[in-house]
N, C-alpha and C positions, 0 to 999 in steps of 0.2 A: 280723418281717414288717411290709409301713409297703404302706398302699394308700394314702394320704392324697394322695401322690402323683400316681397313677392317679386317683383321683376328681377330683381339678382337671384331669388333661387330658383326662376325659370331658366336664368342662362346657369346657372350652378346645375338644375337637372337636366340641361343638355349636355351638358361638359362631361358629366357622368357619364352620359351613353356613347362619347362619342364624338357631340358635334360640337366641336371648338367653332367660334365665329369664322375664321377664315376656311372652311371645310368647303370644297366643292359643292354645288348641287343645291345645297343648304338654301338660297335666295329663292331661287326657283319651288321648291319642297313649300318654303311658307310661308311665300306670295298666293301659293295655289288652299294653302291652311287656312289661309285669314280670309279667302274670298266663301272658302267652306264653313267657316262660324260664321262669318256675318250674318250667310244667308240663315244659318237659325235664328239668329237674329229678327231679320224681315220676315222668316215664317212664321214667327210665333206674335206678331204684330198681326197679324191676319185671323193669327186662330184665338188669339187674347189669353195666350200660355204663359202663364207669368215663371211656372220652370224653366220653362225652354227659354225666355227670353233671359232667366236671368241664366241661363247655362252659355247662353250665348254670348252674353255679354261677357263674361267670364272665361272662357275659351277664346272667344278676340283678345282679351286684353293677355292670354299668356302667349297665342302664336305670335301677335301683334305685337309686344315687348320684346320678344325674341327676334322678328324681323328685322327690328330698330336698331336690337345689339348688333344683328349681320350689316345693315347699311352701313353703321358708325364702327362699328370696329373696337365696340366696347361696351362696360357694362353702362352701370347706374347712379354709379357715384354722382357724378355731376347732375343730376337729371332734372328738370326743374317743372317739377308738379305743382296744379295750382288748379282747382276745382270751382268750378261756375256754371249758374243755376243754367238749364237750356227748356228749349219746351222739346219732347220727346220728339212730336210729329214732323215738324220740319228737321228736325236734327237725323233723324232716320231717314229720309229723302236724302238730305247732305250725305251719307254715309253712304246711301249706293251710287250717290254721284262720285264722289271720291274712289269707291272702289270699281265702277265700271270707267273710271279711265285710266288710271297707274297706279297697282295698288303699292308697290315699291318707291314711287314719285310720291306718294301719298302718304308712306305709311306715319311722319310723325302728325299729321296734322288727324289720321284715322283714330289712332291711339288715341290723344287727347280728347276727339270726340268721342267716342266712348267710353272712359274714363267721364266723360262730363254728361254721358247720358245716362252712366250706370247710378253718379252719383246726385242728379234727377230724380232718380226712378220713384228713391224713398229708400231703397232696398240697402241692406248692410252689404254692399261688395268684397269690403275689405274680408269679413268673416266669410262671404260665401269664394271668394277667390282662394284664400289659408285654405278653407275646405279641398276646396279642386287638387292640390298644390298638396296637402296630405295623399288623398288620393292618388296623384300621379306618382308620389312616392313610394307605394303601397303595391308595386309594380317593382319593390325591389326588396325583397326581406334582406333581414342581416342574415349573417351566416350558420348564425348560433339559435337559430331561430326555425331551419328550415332545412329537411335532409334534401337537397337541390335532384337528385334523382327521383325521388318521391315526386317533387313537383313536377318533373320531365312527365313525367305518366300521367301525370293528373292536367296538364296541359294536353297533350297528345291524345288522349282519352275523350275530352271535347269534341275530338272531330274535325276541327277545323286548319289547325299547323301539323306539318310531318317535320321529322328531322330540326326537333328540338333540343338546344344545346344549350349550359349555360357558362359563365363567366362571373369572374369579381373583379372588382373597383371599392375605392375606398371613396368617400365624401368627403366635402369640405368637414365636417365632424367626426372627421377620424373613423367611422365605421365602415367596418367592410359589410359589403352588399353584395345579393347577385345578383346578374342579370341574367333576363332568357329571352333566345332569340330562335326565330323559326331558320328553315334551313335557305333561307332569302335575309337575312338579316335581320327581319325586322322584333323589334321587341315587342315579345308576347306575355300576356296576362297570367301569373301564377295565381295558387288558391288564395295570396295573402291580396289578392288585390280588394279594393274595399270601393264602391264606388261612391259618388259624394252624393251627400245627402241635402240636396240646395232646396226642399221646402222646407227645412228646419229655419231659410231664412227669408221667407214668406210672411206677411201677415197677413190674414184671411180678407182683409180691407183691400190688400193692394189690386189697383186695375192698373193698366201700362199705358191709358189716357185718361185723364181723368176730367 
């Protein structure tokens, strides 16, 4: 299993939008991100949600790769991943001890532990994290693919953002993409969005203690 992959194109899809590692604000944003996944995390330990948990686990390990890159001031090259068997129950104990007291002071020893819980579980991470990581992409059609005013309406239409506008960027892959954002900055979901389908990597066997 190799995430190292996936961690560089989480800081490659924030790059896209915007947030260079050195960017203001950014530390604070997803210290406050990675304390909001974990907990699906720990709530899906309660309700015996093997979605939720593996959604959870899955959303930590991309806010939580991304926080790492803002502590360090870099991607993933060097990065030295190394997976080992844990028992889940105390290991999730561990995990809200670590994050109820610094989750910034914490964040590479968080990562690893989930990263070591996810690859515990049973569960194929790797393919349900590429999932996510499709999906968050899918938040950016190419350009040749999408009349971008078309989607301004069909965004706006929802109900929920006003004063939606969008923009282009090119990828580490040379494609141009747009983005849309609400009239607050923040980026908003067009029709290409696709969400991830993480029971396709379920097996009807899996419990989360076994």
């Amino acid at each position: 299993m190799n995430l190292i992959y996936l961690y560089q194109d989480v800081v490659a899809w924030n790059n896209f939008v915007g947030n260079v590692l050195n960017k203001e604000g950014l530390q604070e944003l997803y210290i406050n991100l990675v304390k909001e996944e974990t907990t699906e995390i720990f709530d899906s330990i309660k309700t015996n949600d093997a979605v939720e948990f593996l959604d959870g686990v899955c959303d930590t390990l991309v806010v939580g790769s991304f926080l790492l890159a803002v502590k360090n001031q870099k991607d993933f090259k060097d990065y030295d991943l190394s997976f080992k068997e844990v028992n889940i129950e105390p290991s999730i104990n561990y995990l809200k001890d670590l994050i109820n007291e610094d989750v910034f002071k914490n964040i590479e020893k968080v990562l690893s532990l989930v990263e070591n819980i996810g690859y515990s579980s049973g569960l194929n991470i790797e393919l349900a994290f590429k999932e996510v990581m499709e999906s968050n992409w899918s938040k950016f059609p190419l350009v040749d693919n999408v009349n971008p005013l078309n989607e301004v309406k069909y965004i706006e239409n929802q109900g929920r953002y006003t004063n939606v506008r969008f923009e282009r960027n090119i990828d580490l892959n040379g494609n141009e993409r747009y983005i849309f954002k609400d009239g607050n900055g923040k980026v908003v979901k067009p029709s290409t969005f696709k969400e991830p389908k993480l029971a396709n990597f379920i097996p009807e066997s899996f419990k989360i203690f076994k």
